[in-house]
Structures are given as C-alpha cells and as structure tokens.
C-alpha positions as a printed NumPy array, in Angstrom:
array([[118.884, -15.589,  11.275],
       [119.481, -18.766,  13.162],
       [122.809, -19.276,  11.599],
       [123.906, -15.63 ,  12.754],
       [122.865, -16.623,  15.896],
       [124.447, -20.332,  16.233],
       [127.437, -18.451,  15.091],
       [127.199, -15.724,  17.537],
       [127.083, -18.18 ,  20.262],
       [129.854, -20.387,  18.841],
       [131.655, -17.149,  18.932],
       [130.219, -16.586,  22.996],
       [131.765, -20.531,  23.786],
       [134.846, -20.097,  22.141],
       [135.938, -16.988,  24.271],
       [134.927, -18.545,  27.179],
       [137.619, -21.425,  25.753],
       [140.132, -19.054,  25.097],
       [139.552, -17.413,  28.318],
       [139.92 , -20.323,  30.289],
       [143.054, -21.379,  28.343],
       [144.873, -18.171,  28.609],
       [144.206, -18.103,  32.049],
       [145.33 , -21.519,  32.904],
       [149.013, -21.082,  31.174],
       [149.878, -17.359,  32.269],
       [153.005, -17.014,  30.858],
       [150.885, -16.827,  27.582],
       [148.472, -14.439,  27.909],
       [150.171, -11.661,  26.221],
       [150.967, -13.797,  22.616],
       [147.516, -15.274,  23.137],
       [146.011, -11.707,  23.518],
       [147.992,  -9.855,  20.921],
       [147.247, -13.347,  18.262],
       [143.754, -12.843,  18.761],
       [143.292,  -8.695,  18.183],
       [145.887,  -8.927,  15.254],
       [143.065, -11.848,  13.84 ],
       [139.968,  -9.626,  14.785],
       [141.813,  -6.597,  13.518],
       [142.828,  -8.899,  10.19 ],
       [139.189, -10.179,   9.826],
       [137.68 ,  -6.421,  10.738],
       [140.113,  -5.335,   7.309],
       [139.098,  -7.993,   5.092],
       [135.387,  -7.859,   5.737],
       [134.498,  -4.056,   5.652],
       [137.341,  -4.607,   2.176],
       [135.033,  -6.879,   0.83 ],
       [131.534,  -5.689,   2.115],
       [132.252,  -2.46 ,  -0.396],
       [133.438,  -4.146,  -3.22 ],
       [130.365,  -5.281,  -5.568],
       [131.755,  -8.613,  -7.003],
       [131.246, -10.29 ,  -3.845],
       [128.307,  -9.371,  -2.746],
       [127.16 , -10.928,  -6.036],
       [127.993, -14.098,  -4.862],
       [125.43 , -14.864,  -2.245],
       [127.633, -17.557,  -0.41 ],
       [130.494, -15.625,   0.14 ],
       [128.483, -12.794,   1.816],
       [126.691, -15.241,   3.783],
       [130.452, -17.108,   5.029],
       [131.333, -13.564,   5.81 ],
       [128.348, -12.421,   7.691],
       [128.756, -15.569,   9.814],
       [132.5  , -14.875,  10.96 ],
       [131.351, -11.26 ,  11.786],
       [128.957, -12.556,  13.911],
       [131.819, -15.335,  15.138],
       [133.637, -12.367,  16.04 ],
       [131.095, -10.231,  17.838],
       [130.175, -13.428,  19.758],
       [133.796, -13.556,  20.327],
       [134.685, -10.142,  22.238],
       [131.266, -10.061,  23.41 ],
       [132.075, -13.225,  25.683],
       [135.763, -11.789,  26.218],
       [133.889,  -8.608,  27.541],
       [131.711, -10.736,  30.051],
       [134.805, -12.444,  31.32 ],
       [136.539,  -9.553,  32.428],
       [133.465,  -8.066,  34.552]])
C-alpha cells in the first residue's frame, strides 16, 4: 500500500514535470503530448495483456512491478488533469 502510493505520487510530480516542460518549449507540445498517450495507451495494452494471462500473476514480483506503473500512470494523468483546471 505505501508503495502504490509513493508511486502514485511519483506519478502526481512527474506530470507536474512534464507539464512544466511542455509548456516552457511550445513548439513541442504536440510530440510531447502524442509520446506520452501512445506510452499510456502502450502500457494500458501490456498490463490488462498480462493481468489475464495466469503465468504472470504467478510470479509475485512481476505483478507487483506492474501494479506500481499502473499506479505511476494514474498518478500521471491524474496530475495532467489538475494542470489543465
């Protein structure tokens, strides 16, 4: 629980980096926007892929690594949702 929510957090800072960064250099908003849905759109394939599938869930740190970079990436848009109200 405290590592989902460290993560979730780290997710919260890092939009608020790539928020401020995207912001700063304008003329790169729309490659920096598009790189980071294609990744969250990547990651959102992979992990519901690999949620179903039984062989790794068996393996108790691989569900964990992925539970953390879901939460990464709800911290993630979360903080890109803040921004932009």
């Amino acid at each position: 629980m405290l590592f989902n929510l460290i993560s979730f957090f780290g997710g919260f800072f890092a939009s608020s980096i790539v928020d401020t960064s995207l912001g700063e250099f304008s003329e790169w908003a729309v490659v920096g926007s598009s790189v980071l849905v294609a990744t969250t759109e990547g990651f959102n394939a992979c992990y519901f892929h690999y949620k179903t599938k039984s062989c790794v869930c068996k393996n108790s740190y691989a569900k964990i690594l992925l539970d953390l970079l879901n939460f990464f990436k709800i911290g993630l848009i979360y903080g890109l949702i803040v921004d932009a109200f």
